[in-house]
N, CA and C of each residue as an Amber inpcrd file, in Angstrom:
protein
   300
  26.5930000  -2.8050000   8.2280000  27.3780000  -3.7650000   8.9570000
  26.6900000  -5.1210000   8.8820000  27.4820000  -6.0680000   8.3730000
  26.6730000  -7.1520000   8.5540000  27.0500000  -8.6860000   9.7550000
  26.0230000  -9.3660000  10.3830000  26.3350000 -10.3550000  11.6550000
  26.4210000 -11.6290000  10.6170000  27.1330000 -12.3420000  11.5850000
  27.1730000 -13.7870000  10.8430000  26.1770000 -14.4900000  11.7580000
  25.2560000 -15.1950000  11.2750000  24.3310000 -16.0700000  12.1640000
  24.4100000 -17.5210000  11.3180000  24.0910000 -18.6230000  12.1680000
  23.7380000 -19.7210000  11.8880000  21.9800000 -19.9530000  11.6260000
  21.6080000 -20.4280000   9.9170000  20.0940000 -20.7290000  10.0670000
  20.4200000 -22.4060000   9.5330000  19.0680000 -22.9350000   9.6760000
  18.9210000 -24.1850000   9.1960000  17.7710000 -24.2800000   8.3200000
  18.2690000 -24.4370000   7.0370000  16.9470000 -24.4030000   5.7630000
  17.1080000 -25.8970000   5.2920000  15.6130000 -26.0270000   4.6510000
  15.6560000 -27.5580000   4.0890000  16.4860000 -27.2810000   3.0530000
  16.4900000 -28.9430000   3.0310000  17.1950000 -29.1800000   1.7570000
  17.2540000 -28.9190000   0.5430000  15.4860000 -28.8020000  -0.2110000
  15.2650000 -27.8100000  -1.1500000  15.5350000 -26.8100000  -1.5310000
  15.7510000 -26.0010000  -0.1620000  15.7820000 -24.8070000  -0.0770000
  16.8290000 -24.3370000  -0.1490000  18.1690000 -24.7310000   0.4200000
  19.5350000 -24.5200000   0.2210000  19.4550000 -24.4530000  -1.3710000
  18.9800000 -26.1860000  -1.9030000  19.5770000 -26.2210000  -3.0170000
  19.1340000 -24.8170000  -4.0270000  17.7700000 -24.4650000  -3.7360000
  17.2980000 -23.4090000  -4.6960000  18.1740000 -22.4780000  -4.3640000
  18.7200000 -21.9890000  -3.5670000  20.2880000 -20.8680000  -2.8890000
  20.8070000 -21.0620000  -3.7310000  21.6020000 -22.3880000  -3.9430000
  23.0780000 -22.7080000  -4.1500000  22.9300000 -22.3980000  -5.9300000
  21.5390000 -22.8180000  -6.5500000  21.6120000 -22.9350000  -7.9250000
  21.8860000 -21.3490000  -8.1550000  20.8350000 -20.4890000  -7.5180000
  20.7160000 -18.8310000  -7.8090000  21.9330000 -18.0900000  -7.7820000
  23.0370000 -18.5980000  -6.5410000  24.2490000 -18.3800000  -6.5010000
  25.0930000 -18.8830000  -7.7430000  24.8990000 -19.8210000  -8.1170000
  25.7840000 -20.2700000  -9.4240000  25.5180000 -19.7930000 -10.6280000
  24.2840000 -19.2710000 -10.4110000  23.8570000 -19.0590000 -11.9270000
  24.1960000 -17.1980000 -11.8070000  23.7950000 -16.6910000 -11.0230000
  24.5770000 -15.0940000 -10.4700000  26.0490000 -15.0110000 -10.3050000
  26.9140000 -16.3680000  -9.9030000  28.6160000 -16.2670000  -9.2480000
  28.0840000 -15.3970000  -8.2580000  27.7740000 -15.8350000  -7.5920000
  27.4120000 -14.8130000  -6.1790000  27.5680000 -15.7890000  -5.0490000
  27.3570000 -15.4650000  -3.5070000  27.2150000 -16.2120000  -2.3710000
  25.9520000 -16.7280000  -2.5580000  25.9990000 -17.7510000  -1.7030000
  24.7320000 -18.1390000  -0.3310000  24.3560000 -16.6110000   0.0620000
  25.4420000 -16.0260000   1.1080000  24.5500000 -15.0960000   1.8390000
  24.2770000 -13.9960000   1.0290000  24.5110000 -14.1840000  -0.3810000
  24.5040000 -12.3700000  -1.3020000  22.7080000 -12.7380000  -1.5520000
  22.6030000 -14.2700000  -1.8250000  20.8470000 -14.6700000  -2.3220000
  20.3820000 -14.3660000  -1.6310000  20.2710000 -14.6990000  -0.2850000
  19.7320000 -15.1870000   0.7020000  19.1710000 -13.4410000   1.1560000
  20.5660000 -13.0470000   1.4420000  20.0470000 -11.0080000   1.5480000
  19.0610000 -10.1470000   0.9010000  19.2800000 -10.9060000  -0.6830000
  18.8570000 -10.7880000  -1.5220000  16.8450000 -11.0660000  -1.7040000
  16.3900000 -12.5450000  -1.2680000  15.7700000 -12.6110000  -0.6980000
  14.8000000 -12.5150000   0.2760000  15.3510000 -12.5360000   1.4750000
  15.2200000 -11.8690000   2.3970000  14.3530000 -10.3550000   2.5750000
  15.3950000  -9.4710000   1.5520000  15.0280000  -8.1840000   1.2930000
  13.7120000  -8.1170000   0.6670000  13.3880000  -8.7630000  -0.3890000
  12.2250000  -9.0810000  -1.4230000  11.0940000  -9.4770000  -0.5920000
  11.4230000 -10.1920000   0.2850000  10.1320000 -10.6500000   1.1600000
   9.4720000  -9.5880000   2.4250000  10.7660000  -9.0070000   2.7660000
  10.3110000  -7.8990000   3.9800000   9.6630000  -6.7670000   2.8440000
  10.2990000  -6.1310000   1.7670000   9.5250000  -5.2570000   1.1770000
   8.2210000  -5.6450000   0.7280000   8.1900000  -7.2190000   0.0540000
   6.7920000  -7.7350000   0.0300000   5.5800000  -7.6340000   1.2050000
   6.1580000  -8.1440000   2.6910000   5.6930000  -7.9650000   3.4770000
   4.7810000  -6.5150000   3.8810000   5.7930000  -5.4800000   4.1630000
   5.7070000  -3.9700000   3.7280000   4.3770000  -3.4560000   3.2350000
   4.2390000  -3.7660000   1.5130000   3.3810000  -3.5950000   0.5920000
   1.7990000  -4.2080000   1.2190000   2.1240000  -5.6050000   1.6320000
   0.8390000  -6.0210000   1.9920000   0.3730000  -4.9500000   3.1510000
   1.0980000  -4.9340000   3.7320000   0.7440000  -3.9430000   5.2810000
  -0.1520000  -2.9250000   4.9030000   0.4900000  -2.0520000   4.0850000
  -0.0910000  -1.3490000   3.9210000  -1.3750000  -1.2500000   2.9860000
  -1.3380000  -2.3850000   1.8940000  -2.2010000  -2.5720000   1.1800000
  -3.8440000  -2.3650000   2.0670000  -3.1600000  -3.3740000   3.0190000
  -4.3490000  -3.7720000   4.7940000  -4.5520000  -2.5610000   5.2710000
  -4.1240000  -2.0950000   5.6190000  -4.7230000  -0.5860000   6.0050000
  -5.0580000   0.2790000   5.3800000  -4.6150000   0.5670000   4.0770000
  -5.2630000   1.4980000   3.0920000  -6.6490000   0.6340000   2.9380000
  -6.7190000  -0.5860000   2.9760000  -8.0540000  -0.7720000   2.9510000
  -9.1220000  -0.7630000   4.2790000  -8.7440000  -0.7830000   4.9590000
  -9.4180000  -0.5000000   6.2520000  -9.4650000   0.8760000   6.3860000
  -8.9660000   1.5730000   6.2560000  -9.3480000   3.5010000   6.0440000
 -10.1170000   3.8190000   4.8150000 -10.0780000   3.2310000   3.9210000
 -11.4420000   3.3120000   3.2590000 -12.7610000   2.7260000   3.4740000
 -12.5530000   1.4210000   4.1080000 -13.8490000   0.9870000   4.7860000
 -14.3450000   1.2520000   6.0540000 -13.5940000   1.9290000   7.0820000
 -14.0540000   2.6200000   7.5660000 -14.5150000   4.4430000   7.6910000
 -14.3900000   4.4460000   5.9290000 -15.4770000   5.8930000   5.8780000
 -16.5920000   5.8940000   5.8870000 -17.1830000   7.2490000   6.4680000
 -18.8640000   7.5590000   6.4680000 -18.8140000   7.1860000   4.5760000
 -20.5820000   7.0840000   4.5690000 -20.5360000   8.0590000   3.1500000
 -20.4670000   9.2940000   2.6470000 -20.6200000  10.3850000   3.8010000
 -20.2240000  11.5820000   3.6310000 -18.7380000  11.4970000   3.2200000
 -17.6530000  10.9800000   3.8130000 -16.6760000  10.8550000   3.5850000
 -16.1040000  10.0470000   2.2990000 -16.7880000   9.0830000   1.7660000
 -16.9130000   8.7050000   0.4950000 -17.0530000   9.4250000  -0.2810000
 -18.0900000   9.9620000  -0.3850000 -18.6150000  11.2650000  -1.7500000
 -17.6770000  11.9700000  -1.6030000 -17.2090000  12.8470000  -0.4880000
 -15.9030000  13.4910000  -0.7960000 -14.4720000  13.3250000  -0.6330000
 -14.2650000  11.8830000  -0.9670000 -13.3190000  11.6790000  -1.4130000
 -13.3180000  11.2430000  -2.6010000 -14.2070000  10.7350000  -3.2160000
 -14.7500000  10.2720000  -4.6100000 -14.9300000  11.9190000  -5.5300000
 -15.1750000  13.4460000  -4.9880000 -15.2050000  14.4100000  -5.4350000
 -13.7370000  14.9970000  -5.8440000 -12.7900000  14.7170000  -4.5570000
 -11.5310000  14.8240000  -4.4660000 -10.9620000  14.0860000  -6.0100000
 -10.7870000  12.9900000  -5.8190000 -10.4130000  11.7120000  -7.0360000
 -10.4680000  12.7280000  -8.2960000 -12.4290000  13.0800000  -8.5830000
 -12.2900000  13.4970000  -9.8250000 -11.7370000  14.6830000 -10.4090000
 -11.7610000  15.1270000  -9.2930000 -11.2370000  16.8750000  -9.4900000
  -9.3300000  16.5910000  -9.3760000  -8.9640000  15.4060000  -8.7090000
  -7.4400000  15.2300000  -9.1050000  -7.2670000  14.8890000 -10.7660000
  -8.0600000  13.6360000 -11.2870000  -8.1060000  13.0540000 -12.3730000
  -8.1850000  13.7930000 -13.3920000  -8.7940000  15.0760000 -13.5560000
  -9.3050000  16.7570000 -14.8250000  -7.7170000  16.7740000 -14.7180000
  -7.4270000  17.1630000 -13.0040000  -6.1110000  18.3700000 -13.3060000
  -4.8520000  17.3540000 -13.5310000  -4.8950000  16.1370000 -13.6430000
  -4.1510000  14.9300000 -14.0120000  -3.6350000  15.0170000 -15.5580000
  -4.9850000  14.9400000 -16.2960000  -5.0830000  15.1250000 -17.8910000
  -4.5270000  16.1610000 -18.3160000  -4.6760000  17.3140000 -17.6910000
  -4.2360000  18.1340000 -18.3460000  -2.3790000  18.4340000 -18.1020000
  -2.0020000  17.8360000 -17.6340000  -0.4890000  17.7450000 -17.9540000
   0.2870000  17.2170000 -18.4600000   1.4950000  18.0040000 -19.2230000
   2.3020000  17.2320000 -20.0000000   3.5580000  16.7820000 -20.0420000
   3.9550000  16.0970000 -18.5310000   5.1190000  15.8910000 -17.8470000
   5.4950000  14.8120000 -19.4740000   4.8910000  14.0480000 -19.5520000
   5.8620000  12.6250000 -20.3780000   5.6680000  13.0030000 -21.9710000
   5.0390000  14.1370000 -21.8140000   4.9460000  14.5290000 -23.6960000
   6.1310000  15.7340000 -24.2980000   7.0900000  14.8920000 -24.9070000
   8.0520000  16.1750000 -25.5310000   7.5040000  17.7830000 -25.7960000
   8.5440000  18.4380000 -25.1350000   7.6460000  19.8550000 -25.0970000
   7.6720000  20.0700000 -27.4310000   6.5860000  21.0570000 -27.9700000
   6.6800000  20.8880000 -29.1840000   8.3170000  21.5010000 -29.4040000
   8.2440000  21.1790000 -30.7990000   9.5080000  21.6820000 -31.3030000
   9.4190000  23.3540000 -31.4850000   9.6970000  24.3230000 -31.9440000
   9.7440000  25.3990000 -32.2160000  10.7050000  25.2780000 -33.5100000
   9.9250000  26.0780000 -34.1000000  10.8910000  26.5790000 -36.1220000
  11.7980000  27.6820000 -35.5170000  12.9410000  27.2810000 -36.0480000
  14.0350000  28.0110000 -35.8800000  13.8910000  29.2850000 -37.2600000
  14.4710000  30.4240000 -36.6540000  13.9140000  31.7720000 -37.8730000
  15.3480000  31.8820000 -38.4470000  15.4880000  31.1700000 -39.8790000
  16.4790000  31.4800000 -40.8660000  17.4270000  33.2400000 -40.4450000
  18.5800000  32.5940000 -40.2220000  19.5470000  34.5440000 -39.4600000
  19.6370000  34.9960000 -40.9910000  19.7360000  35.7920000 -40.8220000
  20.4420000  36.9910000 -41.5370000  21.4260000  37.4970000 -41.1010000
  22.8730000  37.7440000 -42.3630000  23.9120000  38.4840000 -41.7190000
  23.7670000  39.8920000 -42.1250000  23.6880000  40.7810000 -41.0710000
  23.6870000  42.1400000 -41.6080000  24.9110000  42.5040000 -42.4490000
  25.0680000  43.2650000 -43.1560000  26.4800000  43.6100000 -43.5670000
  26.5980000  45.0430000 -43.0780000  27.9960000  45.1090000 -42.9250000
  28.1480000  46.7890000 -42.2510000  29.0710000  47.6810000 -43.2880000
């Protein structure tokens, strides 16, 4: 569902709207959503970026080493899979028609 609100952007700033809209045939408010969206998910990313780094800096080093043990023992069983490699081909065995 979407609200209609009144904002007030500079002048620059419209204009950078109005060009993105012309050059898309789209609205003001399709950019602007558009926008908008890009910046809260940007936002998002940092967040968490910030706290994934603060839970690593606040580990012991006991807790370091074994998570650094964890890592490598993910990274072995990482290599050894072959999700993105075509499975091989297999030779097809020339038929034979029996005759009856």
């Amino acid at each position: 569902m979407k609200t209609k609100i009144s904002i007030s952007l500079d002048s620059e700033v419209l204009a950078a709207v109005d060009r993105r809209a012309a050059r898309e045939k789209t609205t003001r408010s399709a950019v602007m959503a558009q926008w908008l969206r890009g910046a809260a998910r940007q936002a998002e990313l940092q967040r968490l970026e910030e706290e994934t780094a603060a839970y690593y800096d606040a580990m012991t080093p006991a807790e370091k080493a074994d998570d650094a043990e964890w890592a490598e023992f993910a990274t072995r069983a990482a290599r050894k899979l072959t999700i993105d490699e075509p499975e091989p081909r297999r030779r097809s065995r020339a038929r034979t028609r029996r005759r009856r």
